[in-house]
C-alpha positions as CSV (number, residue, x, y, z in Angstrom):
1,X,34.5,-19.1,-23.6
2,X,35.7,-15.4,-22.3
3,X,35.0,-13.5,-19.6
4,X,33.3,-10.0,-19.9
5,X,32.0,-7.5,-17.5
6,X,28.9,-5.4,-19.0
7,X,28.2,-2.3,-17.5
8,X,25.0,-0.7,-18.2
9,X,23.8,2.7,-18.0
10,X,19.7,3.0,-17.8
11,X,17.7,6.0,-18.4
12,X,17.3,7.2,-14.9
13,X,13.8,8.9,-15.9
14,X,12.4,5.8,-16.5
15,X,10.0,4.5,-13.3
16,X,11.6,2.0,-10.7
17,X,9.6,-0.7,-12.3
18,X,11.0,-0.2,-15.9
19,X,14.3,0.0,-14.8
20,X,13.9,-3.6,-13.3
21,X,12.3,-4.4,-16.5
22,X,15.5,-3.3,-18.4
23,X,17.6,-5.0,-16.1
24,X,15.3,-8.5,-16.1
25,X,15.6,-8.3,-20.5
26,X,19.5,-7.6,-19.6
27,X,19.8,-11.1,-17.8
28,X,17.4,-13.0,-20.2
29,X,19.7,-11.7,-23.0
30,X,22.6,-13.8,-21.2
31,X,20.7,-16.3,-19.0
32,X,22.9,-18.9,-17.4
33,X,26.2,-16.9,-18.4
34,X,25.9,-14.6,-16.0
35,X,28.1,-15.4,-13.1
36,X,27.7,-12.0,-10.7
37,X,25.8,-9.1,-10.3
38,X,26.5,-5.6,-9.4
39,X,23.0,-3.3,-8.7
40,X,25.1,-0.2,-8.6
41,X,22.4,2.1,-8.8
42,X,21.8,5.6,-9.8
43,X,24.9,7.9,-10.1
44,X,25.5,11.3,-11.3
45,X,27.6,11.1,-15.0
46,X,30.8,13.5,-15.2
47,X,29.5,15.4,-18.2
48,X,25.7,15.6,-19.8
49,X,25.5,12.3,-22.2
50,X,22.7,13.1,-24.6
51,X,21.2,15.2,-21.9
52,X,21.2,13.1,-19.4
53,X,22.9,14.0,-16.1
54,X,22.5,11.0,-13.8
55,X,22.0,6.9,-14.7
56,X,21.1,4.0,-12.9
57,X,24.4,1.6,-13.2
58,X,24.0,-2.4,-13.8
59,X,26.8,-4.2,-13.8
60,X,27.4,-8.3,-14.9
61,X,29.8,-10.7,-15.1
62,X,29.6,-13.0,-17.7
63,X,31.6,-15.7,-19.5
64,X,30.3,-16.6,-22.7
65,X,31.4,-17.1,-26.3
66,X,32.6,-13.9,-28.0
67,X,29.5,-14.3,-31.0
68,X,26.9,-14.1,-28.7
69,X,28.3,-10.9,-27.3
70,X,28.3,-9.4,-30.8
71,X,24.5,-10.3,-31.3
72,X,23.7,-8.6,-27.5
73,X,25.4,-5.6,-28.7
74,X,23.0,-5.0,-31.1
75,X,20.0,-5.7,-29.0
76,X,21.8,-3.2,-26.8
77,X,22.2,-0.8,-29.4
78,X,18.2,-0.8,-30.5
79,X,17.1,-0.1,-27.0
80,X,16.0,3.1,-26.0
81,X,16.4,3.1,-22.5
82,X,20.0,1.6,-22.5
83,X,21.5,5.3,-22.6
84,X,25.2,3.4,-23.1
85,X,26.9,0.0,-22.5
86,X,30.6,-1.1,-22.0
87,X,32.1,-5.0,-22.7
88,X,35.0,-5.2,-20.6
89,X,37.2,-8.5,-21.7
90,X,38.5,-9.9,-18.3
91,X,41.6,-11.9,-18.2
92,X,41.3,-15.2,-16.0
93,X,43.0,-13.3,-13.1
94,X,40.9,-10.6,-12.4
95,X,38.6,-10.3,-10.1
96,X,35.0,-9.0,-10.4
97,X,35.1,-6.1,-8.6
98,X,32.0,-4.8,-7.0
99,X,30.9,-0.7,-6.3
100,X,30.1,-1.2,-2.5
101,X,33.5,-2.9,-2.1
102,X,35.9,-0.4,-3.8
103,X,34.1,2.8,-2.4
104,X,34.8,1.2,0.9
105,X,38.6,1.3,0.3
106,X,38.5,4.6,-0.6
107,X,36.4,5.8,2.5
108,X,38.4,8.0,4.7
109,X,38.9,7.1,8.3
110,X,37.7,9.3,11.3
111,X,41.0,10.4,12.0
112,X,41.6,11.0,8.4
113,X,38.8,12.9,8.4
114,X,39.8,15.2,11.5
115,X,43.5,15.6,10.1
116,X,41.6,16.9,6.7
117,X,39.8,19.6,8.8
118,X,42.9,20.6,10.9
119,X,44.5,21.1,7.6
120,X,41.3,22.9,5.9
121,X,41.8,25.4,9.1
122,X,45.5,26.0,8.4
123,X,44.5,27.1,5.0
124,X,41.4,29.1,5.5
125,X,43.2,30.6,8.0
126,X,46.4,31.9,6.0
127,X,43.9,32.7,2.9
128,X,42.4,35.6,5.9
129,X,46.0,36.4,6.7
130,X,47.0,37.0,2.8
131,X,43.3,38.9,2.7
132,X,44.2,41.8,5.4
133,X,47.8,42.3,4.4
């Protein structure tokens, strides 16, 4: 048995309801060997991917036997709304790490925040300076 992380990306235009629909085939695919779930939601992508702009994000942890992940992947492959999906292989260490929970370490704090303007202010400041010389 191995453990895999599978992240999903759905067809945002598709309805609320056929998103969860996706989703719910998703965890019948794997039943019992999915340990965790990550909802991430709907994000915007870095660049277009076959003209789409934004996906809703599913994420899964799952420890199952490496044959089963080759048959999903071509259930994956065959369905329409599944825009793109990633097997991660996990090592026994790692830790499933969850969206909400790493864009909280990366949050800036209020006086982070205020330092960033004061510094913002410095620089608009000399860009004027540099403008009327």
């Amino acid at each position: 048995m191995n453990r895999y992380e599978l992240v999903v990306l759905i067809d945002s235009k598709l309805k609320k309801d056929d998103i969860q629909a996706v989703a719910k085939t998703l965890e019948d695919m794997f039943g019992e060997d999915i340990k965790q779930k990550d909802d991430i939601w709907m994000l915007e992508l870095t660049s277009q991917f076959e003209w789409h702009e934004r996906a809703y994000f599913v994420s899964y942890e799952i420890i199952t036997e490496w044959e089963k992940v080759e048959a999903v992947k071509k259930d994956l492959f065959l369905m329409k709304s599944v825009i793109r999906y990633f097997f991660y292989r996990m090592w026994k260490n790692e830790k499933f790490l969850k969206f909400g929970e790493v864009s909280k370490m990366f949050e800036l704090t209020d006086e982070e925040k205020s330092k960033q303007k004061n510094i913002k202010a410095f620089q608009d400041m000399d860009s004027i300076s540099k403008i009327k010389r």
